[in-house]
N, C-alpha and C positions, 0 to 999 in steps of 0.2 A: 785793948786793940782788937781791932774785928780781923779774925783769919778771914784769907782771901776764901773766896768760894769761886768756883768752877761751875760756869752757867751749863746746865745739863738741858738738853729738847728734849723733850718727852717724843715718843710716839702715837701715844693715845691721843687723838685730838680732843676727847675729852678733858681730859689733864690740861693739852696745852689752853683752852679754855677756863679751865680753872685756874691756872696759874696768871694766866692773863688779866682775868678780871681782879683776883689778887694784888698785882702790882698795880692795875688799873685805883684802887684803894688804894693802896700806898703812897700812890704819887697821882693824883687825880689830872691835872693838868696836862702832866706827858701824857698820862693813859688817853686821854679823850687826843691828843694831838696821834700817840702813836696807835690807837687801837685800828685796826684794819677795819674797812668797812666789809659786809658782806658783799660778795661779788653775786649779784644773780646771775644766776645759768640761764643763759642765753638762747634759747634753741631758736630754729626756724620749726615752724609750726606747719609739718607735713602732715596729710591727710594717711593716716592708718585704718587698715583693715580694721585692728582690735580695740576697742573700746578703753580698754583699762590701759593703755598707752597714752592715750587724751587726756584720760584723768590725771594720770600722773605728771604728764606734763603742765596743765591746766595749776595743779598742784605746786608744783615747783616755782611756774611766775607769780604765783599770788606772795603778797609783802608778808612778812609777821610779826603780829603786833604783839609786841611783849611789855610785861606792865613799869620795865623799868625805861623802858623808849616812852611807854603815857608817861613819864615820871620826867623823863629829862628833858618834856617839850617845857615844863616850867621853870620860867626863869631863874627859879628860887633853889629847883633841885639839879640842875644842869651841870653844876660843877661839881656834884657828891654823886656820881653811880651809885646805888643801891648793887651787891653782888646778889645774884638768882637764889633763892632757897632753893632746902635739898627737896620739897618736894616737886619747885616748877622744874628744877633739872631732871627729879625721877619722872615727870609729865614729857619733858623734852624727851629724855631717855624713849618712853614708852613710844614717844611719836615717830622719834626718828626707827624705833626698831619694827614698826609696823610700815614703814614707809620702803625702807630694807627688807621686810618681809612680800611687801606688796612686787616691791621689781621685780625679788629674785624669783614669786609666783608668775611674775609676767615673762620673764626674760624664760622657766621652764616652758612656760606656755607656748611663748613664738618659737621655741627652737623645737616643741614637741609640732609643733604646726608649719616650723618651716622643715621639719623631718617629713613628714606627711608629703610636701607638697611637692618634694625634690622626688621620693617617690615615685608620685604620680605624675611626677612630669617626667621621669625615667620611664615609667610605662607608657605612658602617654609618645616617649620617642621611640619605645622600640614597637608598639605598634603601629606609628607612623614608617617605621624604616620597613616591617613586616607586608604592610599595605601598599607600598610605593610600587613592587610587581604586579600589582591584583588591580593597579590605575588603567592599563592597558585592556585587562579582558576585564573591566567591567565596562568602559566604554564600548568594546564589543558586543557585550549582553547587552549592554542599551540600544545599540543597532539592531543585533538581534531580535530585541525585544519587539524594535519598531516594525522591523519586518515580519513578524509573527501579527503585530496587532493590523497593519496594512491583508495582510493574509487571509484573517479571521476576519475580514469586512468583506473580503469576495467570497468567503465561503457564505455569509450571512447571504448577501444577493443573491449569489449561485442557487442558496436552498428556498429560498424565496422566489426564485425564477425556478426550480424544480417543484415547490409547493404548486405555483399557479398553472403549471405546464399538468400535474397531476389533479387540480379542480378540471381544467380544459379534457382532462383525456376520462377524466369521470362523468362527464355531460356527451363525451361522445361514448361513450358505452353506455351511457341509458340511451342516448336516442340511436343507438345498434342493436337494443335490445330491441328497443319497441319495432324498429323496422325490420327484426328478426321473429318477433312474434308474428307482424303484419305478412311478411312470407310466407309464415308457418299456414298462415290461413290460407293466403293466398294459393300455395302448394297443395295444402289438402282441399280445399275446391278443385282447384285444376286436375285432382286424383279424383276427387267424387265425377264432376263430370267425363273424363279418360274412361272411366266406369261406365259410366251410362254411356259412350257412345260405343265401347264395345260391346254392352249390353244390347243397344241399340245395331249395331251392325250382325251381331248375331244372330239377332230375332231377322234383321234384312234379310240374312243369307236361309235360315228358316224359312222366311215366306219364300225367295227366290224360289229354295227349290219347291216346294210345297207348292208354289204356282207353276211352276215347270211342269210338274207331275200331273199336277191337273187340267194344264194345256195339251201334253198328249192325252189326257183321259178324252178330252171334251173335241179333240179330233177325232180318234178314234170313236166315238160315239156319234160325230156330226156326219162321219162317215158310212157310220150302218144305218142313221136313218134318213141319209142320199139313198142309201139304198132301199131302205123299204120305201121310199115314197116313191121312188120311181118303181119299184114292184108292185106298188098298189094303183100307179099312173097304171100302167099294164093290165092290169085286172079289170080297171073302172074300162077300158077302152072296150076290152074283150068283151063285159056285161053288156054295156050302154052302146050298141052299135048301129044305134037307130039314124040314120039320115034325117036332119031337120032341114036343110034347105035342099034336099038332093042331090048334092055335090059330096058330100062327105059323110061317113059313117060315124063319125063324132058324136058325141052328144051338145056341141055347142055350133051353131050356124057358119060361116065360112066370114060372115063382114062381123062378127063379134071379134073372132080371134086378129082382124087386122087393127082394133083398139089396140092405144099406145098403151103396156102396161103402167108407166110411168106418172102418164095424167089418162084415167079413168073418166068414163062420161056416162052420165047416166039420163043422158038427154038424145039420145039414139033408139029409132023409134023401134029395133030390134034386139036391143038390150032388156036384159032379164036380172034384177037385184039378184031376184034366191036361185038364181041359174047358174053363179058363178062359184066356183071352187073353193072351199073355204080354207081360209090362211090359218097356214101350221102354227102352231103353237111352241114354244120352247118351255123346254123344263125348267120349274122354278127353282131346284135346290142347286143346278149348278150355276144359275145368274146368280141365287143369292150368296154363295160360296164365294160366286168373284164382286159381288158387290161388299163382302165382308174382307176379302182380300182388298180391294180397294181404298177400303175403309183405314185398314191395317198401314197400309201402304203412304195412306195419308195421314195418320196420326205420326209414323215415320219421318217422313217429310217436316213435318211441324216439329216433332225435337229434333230434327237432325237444326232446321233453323235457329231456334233457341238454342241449342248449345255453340253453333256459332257465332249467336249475339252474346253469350255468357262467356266464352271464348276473346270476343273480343274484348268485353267490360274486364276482366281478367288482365288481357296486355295492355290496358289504361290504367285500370289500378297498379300494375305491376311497374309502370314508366314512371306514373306517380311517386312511388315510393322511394325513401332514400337508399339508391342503388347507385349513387356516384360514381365508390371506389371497387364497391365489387361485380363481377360479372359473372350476369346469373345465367346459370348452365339450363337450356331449354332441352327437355324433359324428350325423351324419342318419342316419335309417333308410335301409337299401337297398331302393332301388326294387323293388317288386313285379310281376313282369309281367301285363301284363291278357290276362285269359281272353278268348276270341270270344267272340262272344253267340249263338252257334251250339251252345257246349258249353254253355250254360245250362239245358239244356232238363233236365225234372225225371226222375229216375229211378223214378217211378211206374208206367213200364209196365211194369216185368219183371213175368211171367206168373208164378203161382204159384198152386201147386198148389190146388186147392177140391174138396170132396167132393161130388159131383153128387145131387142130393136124390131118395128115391125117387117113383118117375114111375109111373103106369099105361101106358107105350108098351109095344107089344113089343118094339120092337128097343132092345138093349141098347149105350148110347153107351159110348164110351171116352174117360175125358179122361187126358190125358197129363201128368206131373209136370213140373216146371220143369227145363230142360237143365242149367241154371247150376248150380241147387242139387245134381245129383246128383253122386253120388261118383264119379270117373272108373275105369274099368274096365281101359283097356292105354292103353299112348300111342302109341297111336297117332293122326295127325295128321291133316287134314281133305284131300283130294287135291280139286283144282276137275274131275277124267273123273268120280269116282265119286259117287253120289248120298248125301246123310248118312241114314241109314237103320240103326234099331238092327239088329244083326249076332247078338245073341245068342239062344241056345234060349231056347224057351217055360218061361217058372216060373209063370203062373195067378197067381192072388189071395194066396198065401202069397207069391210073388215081389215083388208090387207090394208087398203090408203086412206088416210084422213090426215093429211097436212103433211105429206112424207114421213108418218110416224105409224106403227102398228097399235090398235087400240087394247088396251088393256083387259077391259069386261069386253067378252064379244057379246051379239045379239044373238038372239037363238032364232035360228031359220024353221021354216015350216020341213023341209026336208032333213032325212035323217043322213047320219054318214054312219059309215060301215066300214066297219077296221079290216084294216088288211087282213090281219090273221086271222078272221072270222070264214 
């Protein structure tokens, strides 16, 4: 009799596999009716980060072909399973322990990587939570920023409008320069000439007086020899008392002296050339004295003119110049020296010449022509021993008149003259 036996499960699903296939031999027909088919695992096929989760899964739907499934596709071996030897089991063994090896590397893997990522997404929250006050003033910075960049665009302009304002004020300082050099000249001419015309008014006031002086000289001299010529009128009367027509004691007839002295005739059948009185003479150092003062006087005149045409070329070039914005300070006249009131006195008395009107006297006047106006004869100069006294021979009324002018060279008469002082 067979003792009963007590069916025991194993735990080991290997065992329960061996025991399976076991009975599967023993009773072939239940075996193939009750052996369970493999279930495959089913997954849905989501898309992973990690690679070796694809494979694994890739791995798990693939069929496996094992030699005793070739075996029972034959008619002939289909109802005898063949059980696995021990080495395709130790082959199984090895596959299933590396496929178990492979998870558990996988399954470290993702939780070492979903450790990592929890992490970072912890940090990744607290500085999102740290940053959520800093959202406010950095949109402020950003306004700020705009308003700095708006800013630094005026100031660009600004110094760009400062640049060109500093070429414009650099073109007007040279051309202030040049027109301050063109003054500089202009000022020192306007001092050189200032120069010359006091230069020139002082030499004026030099001659002034220096002719003043030689005006009473040439009075006072004109005046002593009025007097000697009428001392020597006196004398020649006294000598020469001879009556030529019997009316007068004269030496000249009584119808000579009623000739006009003014217009001379020498067509008067009682007129006498070398009978007439010979015309005085002036001294030549003091004509030429004032013909040099003249001279002076006129070279004066001629630059006092040029400096007032240099004077005006001067306020043309000066109008000229660019003097827009400033105004030019005109320079004081140069003191003028004052004259004494001594030399005021009027030059009305020079003596000139007048034609003496005809007179019924007998004796026949002499008036004497102006010293100053006459033309000087030698140069000889005024000596203070000798007396000024004309020196030349007798020339009569052709002497005195020839064209209302005194002649220069006189003619020498037959008759001698005899000086006063003799």
């Amino acid at each position: 009799d067979r003792t009963p036996t007590f069916p025991v499960e194993p735990k080991s699903e290997f065992l329960r596999n061996a025991i399976n296939a076991r009975r599967a031999k023993d009773n072939p027909v239940l075996a193939m009716e009750t052996r369970p088919t493999p279930k495959r695992a089913t997954s849905s096929v989501t898309p992973s980060p990690d690679p070796w989760i694809d494979q694994a899964m890739s791995e798990e739907d693939t069929t496996r072909i094992t030699p005793a499934s070739r075996r029972g596709r034959r008619p002939s071996d289909s109802a005898l399973p063949r059980m696995p030897t021990q080495r395709e089991q130790q082959a199984e063994m090895d596959a299933m322990k590396n496929t178990v090896f492979n998870a558990n590397l996988k399954l470290e893997l993702l939780s070492t990587q979903n450790c990592e990522l929890k992490d970072s997404l912890e940090l990744s929250e607290q500085r999102i939570r740290e940053l959520e006050p800093l959202e406010e003033e950095v949109h402020d910075l950003q306004d700020q920023n705009n308003r700095l960049q708006l800013k630094v665009q005026d100031l660009e302009e600004e110094n760009n409008q400062l640049h060109d304002a500093r070429l414009h004020l650099r073109n007007e300082n040279a051309e202030l320069r040049e027109s301050n050099v063109e003054i500089l000249k202009i000022q020192e001419e306007t001092i050189a000439n200032a120069e010359q015309h006091q230069s020139a008014l002082d030499e004026a006031a030099d001659m002034i007086v220096h002719l003043t002086q030689s005006n009473d000289d040439l009075k006072a001299e004109n005046a002593k020899l009025q007097a000697l010529v009428t001392s020597s009128q006196i004398r020649k009367t006294s000598s020469f008392g001879v009556q030529v027509d019997g009316l007068s004691g004269d030496r000249y007839p009584g119808r000579i002296q009623s000739i006009d002295e003014s217009r001379p005739s020498t067509s008067h059948f009682d007129s006498d050339y070398y009978s007439q009185p010979d015309s005085p003479q002036s001294k030549a150092g003091s004509s030429r004295e004032v013909n040099s003062y003249s001279e002076r006087a006129r070279n004066l005149q001629e630059i006092n003119v040029q400096g007032k045409k240099s004077i005006q070329e001067l306020k043309t070039r000066t109008s000229t110049a660019s003097m827009r914005l400033l105004s030019r300070t005109s320079s004081p006249a140069p003191a003028v020296p004052k004259i004494p009131s001594a030399f005021h006195e009027p030059r009305g008395d020079v003596q000139t010449y007048k034609p003496t009107a005809r007179t019924p006297s007998k004796h026949h006047k002499l008036v004497l022509p102006n010293l100053q106006t006459a033309t000087p004869n030698s140069p000889v100069k005024p000596s203070a021993g000798t007396p000024r006294t004309p020196t030349a021979p007798k020339e009569g009324l052709r002497g005195l008149y020839r064209g209302n002018r005194t002649i220069e060279r006189a003619r020498p008469s037959s008759s001698s003259y005899q000086s006063p002082t003799s």
